[in-house]
N, C-alpha and C positions, 0 to 999 in steps of 0.2 A: 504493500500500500504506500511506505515513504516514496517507494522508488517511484513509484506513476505519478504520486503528488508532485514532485522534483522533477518530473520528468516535463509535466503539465506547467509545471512556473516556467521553466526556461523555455520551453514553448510558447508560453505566453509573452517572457520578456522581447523574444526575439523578434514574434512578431508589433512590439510594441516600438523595439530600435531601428527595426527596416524600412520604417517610413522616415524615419527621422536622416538614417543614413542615406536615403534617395533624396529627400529632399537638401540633402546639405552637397549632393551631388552639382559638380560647377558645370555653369554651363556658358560653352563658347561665342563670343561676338568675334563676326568678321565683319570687319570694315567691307564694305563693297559700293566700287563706284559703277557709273556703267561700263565703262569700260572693262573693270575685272569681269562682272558679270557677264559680260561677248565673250573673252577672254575663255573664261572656266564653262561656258555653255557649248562653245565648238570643242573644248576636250571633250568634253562629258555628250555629247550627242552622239545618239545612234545611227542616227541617219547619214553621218560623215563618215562612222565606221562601216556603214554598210557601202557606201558608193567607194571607200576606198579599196573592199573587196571585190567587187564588180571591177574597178580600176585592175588589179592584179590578175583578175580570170581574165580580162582583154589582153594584157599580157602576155596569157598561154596560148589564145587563140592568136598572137603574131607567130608565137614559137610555132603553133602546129602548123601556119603555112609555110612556111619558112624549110619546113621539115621536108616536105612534098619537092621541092630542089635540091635535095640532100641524096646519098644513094642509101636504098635499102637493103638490108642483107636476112634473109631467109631460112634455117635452118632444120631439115625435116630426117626424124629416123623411123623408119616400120620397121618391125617383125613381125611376121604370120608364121603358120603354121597350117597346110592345107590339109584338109580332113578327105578330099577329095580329090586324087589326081588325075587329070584328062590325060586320056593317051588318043592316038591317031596313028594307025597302022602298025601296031604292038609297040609303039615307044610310045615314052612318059614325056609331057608337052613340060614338065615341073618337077618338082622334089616337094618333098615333105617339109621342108624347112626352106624358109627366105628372111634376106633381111636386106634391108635397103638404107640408106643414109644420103642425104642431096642439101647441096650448099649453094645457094642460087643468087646471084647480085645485080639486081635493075637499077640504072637510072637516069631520070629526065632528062632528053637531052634538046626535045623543043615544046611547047606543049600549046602556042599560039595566044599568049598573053592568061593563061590561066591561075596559073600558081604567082604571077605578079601582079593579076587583080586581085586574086586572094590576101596577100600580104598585103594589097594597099589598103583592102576592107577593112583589116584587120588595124592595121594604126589608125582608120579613120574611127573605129569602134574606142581605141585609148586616149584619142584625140577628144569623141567625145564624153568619155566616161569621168576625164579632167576636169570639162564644164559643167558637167552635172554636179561636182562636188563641190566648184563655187557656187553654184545656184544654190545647195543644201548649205553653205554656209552663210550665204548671203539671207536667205529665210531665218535662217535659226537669228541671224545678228539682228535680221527685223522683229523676230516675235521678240528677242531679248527687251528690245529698246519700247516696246511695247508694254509689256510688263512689268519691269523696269521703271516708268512713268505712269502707269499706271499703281503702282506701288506708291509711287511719291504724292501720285493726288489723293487716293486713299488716306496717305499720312497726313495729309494737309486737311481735307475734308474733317480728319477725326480732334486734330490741332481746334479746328473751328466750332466744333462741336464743341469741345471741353471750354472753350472762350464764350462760348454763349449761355453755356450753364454757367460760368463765374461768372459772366455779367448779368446773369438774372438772380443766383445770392445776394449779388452786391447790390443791388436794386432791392433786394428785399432786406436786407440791413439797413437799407437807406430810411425803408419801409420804418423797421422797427424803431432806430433812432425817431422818425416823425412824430410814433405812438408818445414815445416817453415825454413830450412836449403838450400832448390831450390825446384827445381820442379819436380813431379814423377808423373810418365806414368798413365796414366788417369785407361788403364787397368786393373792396381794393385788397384786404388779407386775402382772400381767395384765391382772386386771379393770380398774385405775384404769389403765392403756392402750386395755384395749377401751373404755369408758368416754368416755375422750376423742375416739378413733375412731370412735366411733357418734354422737357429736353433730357432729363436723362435716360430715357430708352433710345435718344438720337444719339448719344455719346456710344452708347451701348452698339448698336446699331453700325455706329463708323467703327469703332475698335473692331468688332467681327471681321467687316470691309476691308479694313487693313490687315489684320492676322492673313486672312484668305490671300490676298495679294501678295503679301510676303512667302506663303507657301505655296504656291503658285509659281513666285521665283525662285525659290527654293529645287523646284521643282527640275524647272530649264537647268540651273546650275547644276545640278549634281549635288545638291546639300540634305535634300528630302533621307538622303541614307543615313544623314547624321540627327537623331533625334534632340540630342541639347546642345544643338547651335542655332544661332538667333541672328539676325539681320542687322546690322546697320547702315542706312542709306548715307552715302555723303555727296550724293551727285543729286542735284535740286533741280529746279528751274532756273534757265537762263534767265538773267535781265533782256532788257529791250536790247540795248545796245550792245549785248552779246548773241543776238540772233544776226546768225550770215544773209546777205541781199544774193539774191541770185538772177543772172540774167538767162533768158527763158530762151535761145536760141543755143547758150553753150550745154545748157539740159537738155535739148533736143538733142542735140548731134553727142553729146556723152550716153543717150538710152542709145541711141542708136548704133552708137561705137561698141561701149563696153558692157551695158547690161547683159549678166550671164544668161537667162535665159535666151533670148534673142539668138545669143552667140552660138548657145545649146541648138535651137533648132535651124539655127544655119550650118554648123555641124552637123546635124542630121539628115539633110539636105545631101551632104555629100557624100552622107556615110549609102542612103538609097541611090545616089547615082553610081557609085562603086557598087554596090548589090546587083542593079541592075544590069550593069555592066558583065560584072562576075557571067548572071544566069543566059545573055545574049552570046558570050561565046563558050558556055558549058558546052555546045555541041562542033566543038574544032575538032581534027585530029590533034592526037598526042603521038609523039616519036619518043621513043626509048630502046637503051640497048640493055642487053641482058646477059648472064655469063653464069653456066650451071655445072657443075661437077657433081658425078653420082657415084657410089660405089656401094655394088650389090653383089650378093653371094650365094647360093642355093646349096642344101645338101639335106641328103637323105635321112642321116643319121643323128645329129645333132642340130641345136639351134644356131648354134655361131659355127658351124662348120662351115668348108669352104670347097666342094665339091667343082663347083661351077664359079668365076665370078666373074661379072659383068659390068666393068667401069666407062664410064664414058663423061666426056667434056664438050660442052656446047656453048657458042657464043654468037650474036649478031643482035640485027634489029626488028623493033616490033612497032607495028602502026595502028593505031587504035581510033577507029571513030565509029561512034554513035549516029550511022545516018538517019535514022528513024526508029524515034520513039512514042509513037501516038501521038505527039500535039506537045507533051508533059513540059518537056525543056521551053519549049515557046509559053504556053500559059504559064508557067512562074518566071518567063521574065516581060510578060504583060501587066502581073500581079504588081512586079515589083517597080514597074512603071507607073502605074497606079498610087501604091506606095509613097515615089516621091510626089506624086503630085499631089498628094494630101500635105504632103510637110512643106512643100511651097505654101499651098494654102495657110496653113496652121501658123506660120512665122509671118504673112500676111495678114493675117486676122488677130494675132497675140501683136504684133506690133502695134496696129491699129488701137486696139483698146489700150496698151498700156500709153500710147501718148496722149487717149483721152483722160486717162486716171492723172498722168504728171499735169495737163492741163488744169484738170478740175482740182488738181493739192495744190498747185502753183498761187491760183488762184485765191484758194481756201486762207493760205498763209499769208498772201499777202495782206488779205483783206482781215484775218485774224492779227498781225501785228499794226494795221493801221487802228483796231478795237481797243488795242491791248492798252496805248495810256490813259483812255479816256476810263475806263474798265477799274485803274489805278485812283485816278482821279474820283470815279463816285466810289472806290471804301476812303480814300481821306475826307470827302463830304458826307460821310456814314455814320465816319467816327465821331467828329467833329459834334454832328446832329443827337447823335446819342449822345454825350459827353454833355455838351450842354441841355440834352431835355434831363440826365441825371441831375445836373446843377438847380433847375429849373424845380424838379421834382422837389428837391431835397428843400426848397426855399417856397412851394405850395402853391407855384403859378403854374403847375401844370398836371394832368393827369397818369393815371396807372396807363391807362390804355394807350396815350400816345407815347408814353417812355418803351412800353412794349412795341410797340407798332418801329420804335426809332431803333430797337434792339435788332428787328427783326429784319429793318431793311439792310443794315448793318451788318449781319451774317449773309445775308442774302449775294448782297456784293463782293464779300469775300470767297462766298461758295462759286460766283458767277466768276470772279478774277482767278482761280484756283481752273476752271475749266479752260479758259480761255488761254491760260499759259499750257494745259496740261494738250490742248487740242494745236496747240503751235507746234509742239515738241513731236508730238502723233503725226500730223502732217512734213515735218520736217524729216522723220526719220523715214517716209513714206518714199518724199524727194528722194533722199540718200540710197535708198533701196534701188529705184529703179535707174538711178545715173551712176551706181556700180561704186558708192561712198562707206555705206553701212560699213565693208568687211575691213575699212583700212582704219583698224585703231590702234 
């Protein structure tokens, strides 16, 4: 009975320490700007490790054309044993026992541009498999920057929340100082109670907002694996006069230069005209020479005996063409003509749209930094308004309802100035994205 009692306390204690020791468990802050955050999201992404494996399988497929102008060597050995020997006119056509071995050596020696569209296919395939992993980088550096500012307006949204619940205390301390001077209408108690009550489910509410955000970027980064590490943003909003001007013709001609996709499927363009090419002279002759050494043995008695043997050496050339094969060789390289002309189209049609997207962000930004000081300007006319209806309040020439109403336009432009930087940044990284800027940090 001692024993189990003894047994039951320190079971008890332990589970009493183990929260204590988890909670005294540290947990890590990383600084992160955005740019670390690009930085550690291209390690940490899969989709970069995956197109860099496709990049290496393209690789094999140069080696395996490459190979096909190489010579090949052959090496074949039988043993039988005939259950059944034919004879023709009382003699044996065989023996009981055979064994054979042949060493045979072909190679290419004209093949009419085949094995040299092959190889070209094949680097056009590494060529593009290159692009494609800028284009995965260049996305991942845009959803970063995305998130990223989206994290920061979160942080700011929740800043503003938390200022709106202290400046509705402070109005209702203002509140009770009033009382201790007489007595004031129970109704004004109310409201600057409901008042403070209604904003903190909003404090509540951004804090969520922001946690999410923050794990979200967590997320991109590769951090999500670490469970007690925590965020620190150091990269804000730009000022005004730290946003770049940009002239809308060098944007044009940088999408049209450098952006990766674009680039991608004008690479692919080339990669379906080498296909196509390949399958139009799939049906050439091929010339090759070839060089064979056999040495065979027959005997009655044993398997490796040597009764009889029969060695022989052969060499010359061989001419190989496929004149007719139903139609087959023509239909895939109709298909593949087809093929490119959809990826003509499709780099005609992705161009088309993305200079409507750079037109309509061009646009956006501009017209979003021509918003941006007036945007500045009514929170300092907010403030100001609040500020002096508290004073006002506080001295009984004015009401609850317009001190709220001045609180409220006062968050309001802050939440509105908070958007307004945070939608410059979204359309700026937008720009960056398609004029081929985002990946150079």
């Amino acid at each position: 009975m001692k024993y189990k009692l003894y047994t039951q306390l320190i079971l008890t204690g332990l589970l009493l320490i183990n929260p204590v020791l988890h909670s005294k468990a540290k947990t890590t802050t990383i600084e992160l700007t955005l740019d670390k955050a690009v930085e550690m999201s291209l390690d940490f992404a899969h989709s970069i490790q995956k197109s860099e494996q496709i990049t290496d399988q393209s690789r094999w497929l140069v080696r395996e054309a490459r190979s096909s102008a190489l010579p090949s060597i052959q090496v074949e050995g039988r043993w039988q044993y005939n259950a059944d020997i034919p004879s023709f006119g009382g003699f044996s056509l065989t023996n009981k026992y055979e064994y054979a071995s042949t060493v045979q050596l072909n190679q290419a020696l004209y093949t009419f541009g085949t094995i040299s569209t092959a190889i070209e296919t094949a680097n056009r395939t590494i060529e593009l498999s290159l692009i494609q992993q800028d284009v995965a980088r260049h996305e991942i550096a845009h959803e970063v920057h995305q998130a990223y500012f989206t994290a920061v307006l979160a942080k700011k949204q929740y800043e503003i929340a938390k200022d709106s619940l202290k400046n509705s205390k402070t109005n209702f301390a203002i509140f009770q100082e009033i009382t201790r001077r007489g007595r004031a209408p129970q109704q004004d108690l109310i409201r600057l109670q409901a008042d403070i009550a209604s904003r903190r489910p909003q404090v509540e509410q951004a804090k969520s907002q922001y946690e999410q955000a923050l794990i979200n970027l967590k997320k991109l980064t590769g951090l999500i694996e670490h469970e007690r590490t925590s965020i620190k943003l150091l990269t804000s909003f730009s000022d005004a006069n730290q946003l770049p001007s940009y002239d809308r013709s060098q944007l044009y001609q940088k999408l049209h230069q450098d952006e990766p996709q674009l680039r991608s499927l004008g690479k692919n363009i080339k990669l379906q005209d080498s296909i196509a090419k390949a399958n139009r002279i799939s049906n050439r002759p091929r010339l090759s020479a070839f060089a064979n050494k056999t040495f065979s043995a027959t005997d009655n008695d044993t398997l490796f005996g040597s009764q009889q043997k029969l060695n022989s050496t052969a060499f010359g050339l061989a001419l190989t063409w496929d004149i007719w094969d139903g139609g087959a060789k023509n239909a895939r390289y109709e298909q593949a003509l087809v093929d490119r002309n959809i990826a003509i189209l499709t780099k005609d049609q992705t161009k088309n749209q993305m200079q409507a997207v750079l037109g309509q962000t061009i646009q956006n930004y501009e017209s979003l930094k021509r918003v941006l000081p007036m945007t500045k300007e009514s929170v300092e006319l907010a403030e100001n308004s609040f500020r002096l209806s508290q004073n006002r309040f506080r001295s009984g020439e004015t009401t609850v309802t317009e001190l709220n109403d001045a609180e409220s336009l006062l968050t309001q432009a802050k939440v509105q100035k908070a958007m307004i930087y945070f939608e410059i940044h979204q359309s700026n990284a937008t720009i960056k994205r398609l004029t081929s800027q985002l990946n150079k940090q």
